[in-house]
C-alpha positions in Angstrom: -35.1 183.7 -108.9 -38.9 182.5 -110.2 -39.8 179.2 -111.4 -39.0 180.5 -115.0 -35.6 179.5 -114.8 -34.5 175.2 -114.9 -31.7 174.9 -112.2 -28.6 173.1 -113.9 -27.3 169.5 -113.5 -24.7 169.0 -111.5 -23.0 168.4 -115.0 -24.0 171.5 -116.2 -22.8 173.5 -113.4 -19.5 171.3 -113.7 -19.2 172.5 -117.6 -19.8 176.2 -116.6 -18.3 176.4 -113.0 -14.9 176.5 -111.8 -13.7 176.4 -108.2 -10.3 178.7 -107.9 -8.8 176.2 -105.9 -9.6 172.6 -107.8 -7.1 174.5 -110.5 -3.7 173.4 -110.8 -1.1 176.0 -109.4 1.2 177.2 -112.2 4.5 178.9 -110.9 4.9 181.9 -113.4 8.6 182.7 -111.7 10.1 182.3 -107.8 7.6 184.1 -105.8 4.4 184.0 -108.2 2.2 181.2 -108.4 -0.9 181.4 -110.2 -4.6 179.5 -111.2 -5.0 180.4 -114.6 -8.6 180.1 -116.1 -8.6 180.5 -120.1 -11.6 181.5 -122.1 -11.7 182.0 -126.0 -11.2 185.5 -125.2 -9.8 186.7 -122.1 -7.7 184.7 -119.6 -7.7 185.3 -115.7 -4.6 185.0 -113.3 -5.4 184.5 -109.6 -2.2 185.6 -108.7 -0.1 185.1 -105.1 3.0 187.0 -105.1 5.7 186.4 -102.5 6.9 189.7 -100.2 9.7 191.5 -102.0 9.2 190.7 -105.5 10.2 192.0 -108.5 8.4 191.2 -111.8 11.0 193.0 -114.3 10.1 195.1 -116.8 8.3 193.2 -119.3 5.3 193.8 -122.2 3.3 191.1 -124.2 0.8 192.2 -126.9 -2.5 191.1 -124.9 -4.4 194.4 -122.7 -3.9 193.7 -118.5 -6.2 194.4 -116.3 -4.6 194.2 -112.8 -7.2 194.0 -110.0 -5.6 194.3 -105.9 -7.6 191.7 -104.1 -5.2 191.7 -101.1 -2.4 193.6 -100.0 -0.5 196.2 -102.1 1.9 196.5 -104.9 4.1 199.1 -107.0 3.6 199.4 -110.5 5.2 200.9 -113.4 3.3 201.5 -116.1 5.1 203.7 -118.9 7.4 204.7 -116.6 5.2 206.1 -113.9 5.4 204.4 -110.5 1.7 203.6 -109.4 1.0 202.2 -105.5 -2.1 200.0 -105.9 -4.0 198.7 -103.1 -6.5 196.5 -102.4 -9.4 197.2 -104.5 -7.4 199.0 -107.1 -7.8 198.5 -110.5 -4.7 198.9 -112.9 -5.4 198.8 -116.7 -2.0 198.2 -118.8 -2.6 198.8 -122.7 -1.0 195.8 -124.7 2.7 196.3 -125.3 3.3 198.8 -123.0 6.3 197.5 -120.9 5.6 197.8 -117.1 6.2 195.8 -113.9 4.9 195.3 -110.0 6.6 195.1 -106.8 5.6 193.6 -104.1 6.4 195.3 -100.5 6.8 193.7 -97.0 3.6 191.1 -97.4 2.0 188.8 -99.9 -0.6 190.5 -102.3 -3.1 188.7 -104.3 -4.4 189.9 -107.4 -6.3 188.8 -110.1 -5.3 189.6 -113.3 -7.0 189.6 -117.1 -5.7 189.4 -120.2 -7.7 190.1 -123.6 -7.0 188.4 -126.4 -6.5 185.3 -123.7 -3.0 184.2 -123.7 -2.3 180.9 -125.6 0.9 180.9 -123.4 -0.7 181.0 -119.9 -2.9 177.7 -121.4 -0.2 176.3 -122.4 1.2 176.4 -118.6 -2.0 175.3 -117.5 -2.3 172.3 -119.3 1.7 171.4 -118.6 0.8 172.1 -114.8 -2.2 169.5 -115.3 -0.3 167.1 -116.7 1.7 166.2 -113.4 5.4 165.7 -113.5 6.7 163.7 -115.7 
């Protein structure tokens, strides 16, 4: 980049940058643990979901956008089964119920909500706190 730009403080890049793994883990259920980053308008899940897991059927209002980062998953999305693999991206309308599987290893995935979840911030924060 050219001299038209000022690099940021360390401060700034503090306010603006967030390292994945400085954020607290927040355990969503047995098996699925999670750094949660909240905006004003979307919220991200780095996800780590345990072999053999089973995220029931479920909905919630907010749009997902699942993306495979690692590994591979089966989905069911308005009752069509979907394999997704690393690299896949999986887009869930709000309130449609779906669910994932995981199969004989680990997958990471990153997922994103839009409107951002007040519920996964709330986790966040909890998880920040410490125990009590």
């Amino acid at each position: 980049m050219g001299s038209e730009f000022v690099r940021a403080t360390e401060d700034e890049r503090s306010a603006m940058v967030t390292l994945v793994d400085s954020i607290p883990r927040v355990i969503l259920r047995p098996g699925s643990v999670t750094a949660i980053v909240p905006t004003n308008n979307v919220t991200l899940s780095f996800l780590t979901l345990s072999p053999g897991l089973d995220a029931k059927l479920h909905s919630h209002p907010e749009e997902q956008v699942v993306v495979v980062l690692k590994g591979e998953l089966d989905m069911v999305v308005e009752d069509k089964l979907y394999r997704a693999h690393a690299g896949d991206v999986v887009v869930i309308p709000g309130g449609v119920p779906h669910s994932a599987v995981t199969l004989n290893e680990s997958c990471r995935v990153l997922d994103i909500f839009s409107p951002a979840r007040k519920d996964f911030a709330e986790k966040l924060q909890q998880a920040s706190a410490g125990p009590k």
